[in-house]
C-alpha positions as CSV (number, residue, x, y, z in Angstrom):
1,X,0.0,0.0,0.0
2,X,1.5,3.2,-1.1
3,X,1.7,6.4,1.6
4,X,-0.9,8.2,-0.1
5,X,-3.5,5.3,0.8
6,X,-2.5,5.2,3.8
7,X,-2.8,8.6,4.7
8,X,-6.5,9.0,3.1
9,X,-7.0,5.6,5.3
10,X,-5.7,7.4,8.5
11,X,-7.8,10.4,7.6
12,X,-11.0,8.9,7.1
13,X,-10.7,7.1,10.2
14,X,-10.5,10.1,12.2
15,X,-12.9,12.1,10.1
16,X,-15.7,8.9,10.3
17,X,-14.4,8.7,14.6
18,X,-15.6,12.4,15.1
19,X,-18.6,11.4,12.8
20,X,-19.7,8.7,15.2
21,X,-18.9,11.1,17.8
22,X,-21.2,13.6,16.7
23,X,-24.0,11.7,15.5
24,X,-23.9,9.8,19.1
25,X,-25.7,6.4,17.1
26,X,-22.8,3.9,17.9
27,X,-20.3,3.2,20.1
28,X,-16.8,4.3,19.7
29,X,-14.1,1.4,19.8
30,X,-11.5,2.7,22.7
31,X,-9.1,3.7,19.5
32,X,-11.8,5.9,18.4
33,X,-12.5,7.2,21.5
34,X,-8.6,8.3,22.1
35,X,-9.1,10.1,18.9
36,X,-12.4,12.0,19.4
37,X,-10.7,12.9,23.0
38,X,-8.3,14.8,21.1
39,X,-10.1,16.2,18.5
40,X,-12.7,18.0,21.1
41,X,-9.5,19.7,22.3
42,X,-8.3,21.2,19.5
43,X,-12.0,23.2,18.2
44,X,-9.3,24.8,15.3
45,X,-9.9,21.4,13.5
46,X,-13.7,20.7,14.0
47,X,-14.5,22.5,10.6
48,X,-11.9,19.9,8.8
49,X,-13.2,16.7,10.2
50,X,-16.4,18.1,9.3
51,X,-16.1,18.2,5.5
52,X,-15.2,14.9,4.3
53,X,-13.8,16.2,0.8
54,X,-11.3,19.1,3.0
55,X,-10.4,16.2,5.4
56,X,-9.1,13.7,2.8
57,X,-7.6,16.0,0.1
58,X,-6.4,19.3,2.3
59,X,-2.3,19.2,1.7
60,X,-0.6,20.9,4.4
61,X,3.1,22.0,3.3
62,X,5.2,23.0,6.0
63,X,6.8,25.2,3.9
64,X,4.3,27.4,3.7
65,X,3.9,27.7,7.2
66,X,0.5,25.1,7.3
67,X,0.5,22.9,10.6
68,X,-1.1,19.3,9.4
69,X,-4.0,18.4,12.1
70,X,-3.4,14.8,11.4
71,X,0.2,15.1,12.5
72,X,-0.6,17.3,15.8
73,X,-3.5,14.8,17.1
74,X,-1.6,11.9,16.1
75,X,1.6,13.1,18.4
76,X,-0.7,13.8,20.7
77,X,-2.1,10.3,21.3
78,X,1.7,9.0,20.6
79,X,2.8,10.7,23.0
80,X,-0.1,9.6,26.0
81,X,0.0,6.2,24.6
82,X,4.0,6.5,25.9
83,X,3.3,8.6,29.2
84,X,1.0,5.2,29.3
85,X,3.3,3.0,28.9
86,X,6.3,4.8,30.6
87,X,8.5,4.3,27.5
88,X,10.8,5.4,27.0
89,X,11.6,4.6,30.6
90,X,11.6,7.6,32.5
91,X,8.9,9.8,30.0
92,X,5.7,9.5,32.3
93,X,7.6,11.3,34.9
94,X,8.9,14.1,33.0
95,X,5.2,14.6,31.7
96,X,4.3,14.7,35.4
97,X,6.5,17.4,36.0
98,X,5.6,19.2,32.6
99,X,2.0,19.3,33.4
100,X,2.4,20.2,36.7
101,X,4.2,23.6,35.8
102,X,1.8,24.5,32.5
103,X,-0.5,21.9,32.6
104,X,-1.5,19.1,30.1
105,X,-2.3,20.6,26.8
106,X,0.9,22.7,26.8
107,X,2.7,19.9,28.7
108,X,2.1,18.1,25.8
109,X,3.0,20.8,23.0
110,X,5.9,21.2,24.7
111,X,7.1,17.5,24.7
112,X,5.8,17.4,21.3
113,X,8.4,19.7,19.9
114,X,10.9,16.8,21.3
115,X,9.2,14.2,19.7
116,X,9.1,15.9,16.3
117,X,12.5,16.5,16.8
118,X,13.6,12.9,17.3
119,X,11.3,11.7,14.6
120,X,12.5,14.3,12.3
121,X,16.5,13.2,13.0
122,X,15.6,9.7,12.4
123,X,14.1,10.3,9.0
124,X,17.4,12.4,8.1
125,X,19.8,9.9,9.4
126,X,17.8,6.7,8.4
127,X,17.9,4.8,11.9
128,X,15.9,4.5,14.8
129,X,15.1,7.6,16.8
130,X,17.3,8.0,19.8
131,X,15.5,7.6,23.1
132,X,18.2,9.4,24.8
133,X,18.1,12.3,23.3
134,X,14.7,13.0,23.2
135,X,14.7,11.9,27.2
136,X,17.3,14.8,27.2
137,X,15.1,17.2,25.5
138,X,12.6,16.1,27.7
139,X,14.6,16.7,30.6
140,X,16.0,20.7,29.6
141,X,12.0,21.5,29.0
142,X,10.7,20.4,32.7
């Protein structure tokens, strides 16, 4: 499956989550529920996942200063499924600190900037993103 499938798969299942969502007719898997969490936070996207058509052919070039939606709720429920699962080893309490000085949603932007960071180094360098420095990152931002 080429990447362009997969990211018109990834966006329709976010697009038909917030549908279920709204519509309140069926029950949301726990998958779907992580993502409708998310979505309700950020109200900047609602009109988005609204419009199937915008949702699965918007482009969003970085380049031109756009900030994908798909990429910012995705690192979000990246990043709590790894505060969840406390790895890398160490992460849930650095979030703990994080969110007690600005509190969840910036705690949360904040590591994110890390985590884009690592992901974006491992993309130029070919090889597995570094869990110790984005622990490091982690650690200069709390």
């Amino acid at each position: 499956m080429d990447q362009s499938n997969q990211r018109d798969q990834l966006r329709e299942f976010y697009y038909n989550s917030w549908k279920k969502h709204r519509q309140q007719k069926e029950r949301l898997s726990p998958l779907e529920q992580q993502i409708v969490a998310t979505i309700k936070e950020h109200p900047e996207y609602h009109k988005i996942l609204e419009d199937k058509e915008t949702c699965l052919s918007a482009s969003y070039l970085p380049e031109m200063g756009d900030n994908n939606p798909f990429m910012h709720l995705g690192m979000h429920i990246g990043l709590r499924e790894q505060v969840s699962t406390d790895r890398p080893t160490g992460i849930a309490e650095l979030y703990q600190r994080l969110v007690a000085l600005k509190g969840i949603h910036e705690a949360e932007h904040a590591m994110m900037e890390c985590l884009g960071e690592m992901i974006w180094r491992a993309q130029q360098t070919q090889q597995m993103p570094d869990e110790i420095i984005y622990l490091d990152c982690l650690g200069k931002i709390t």
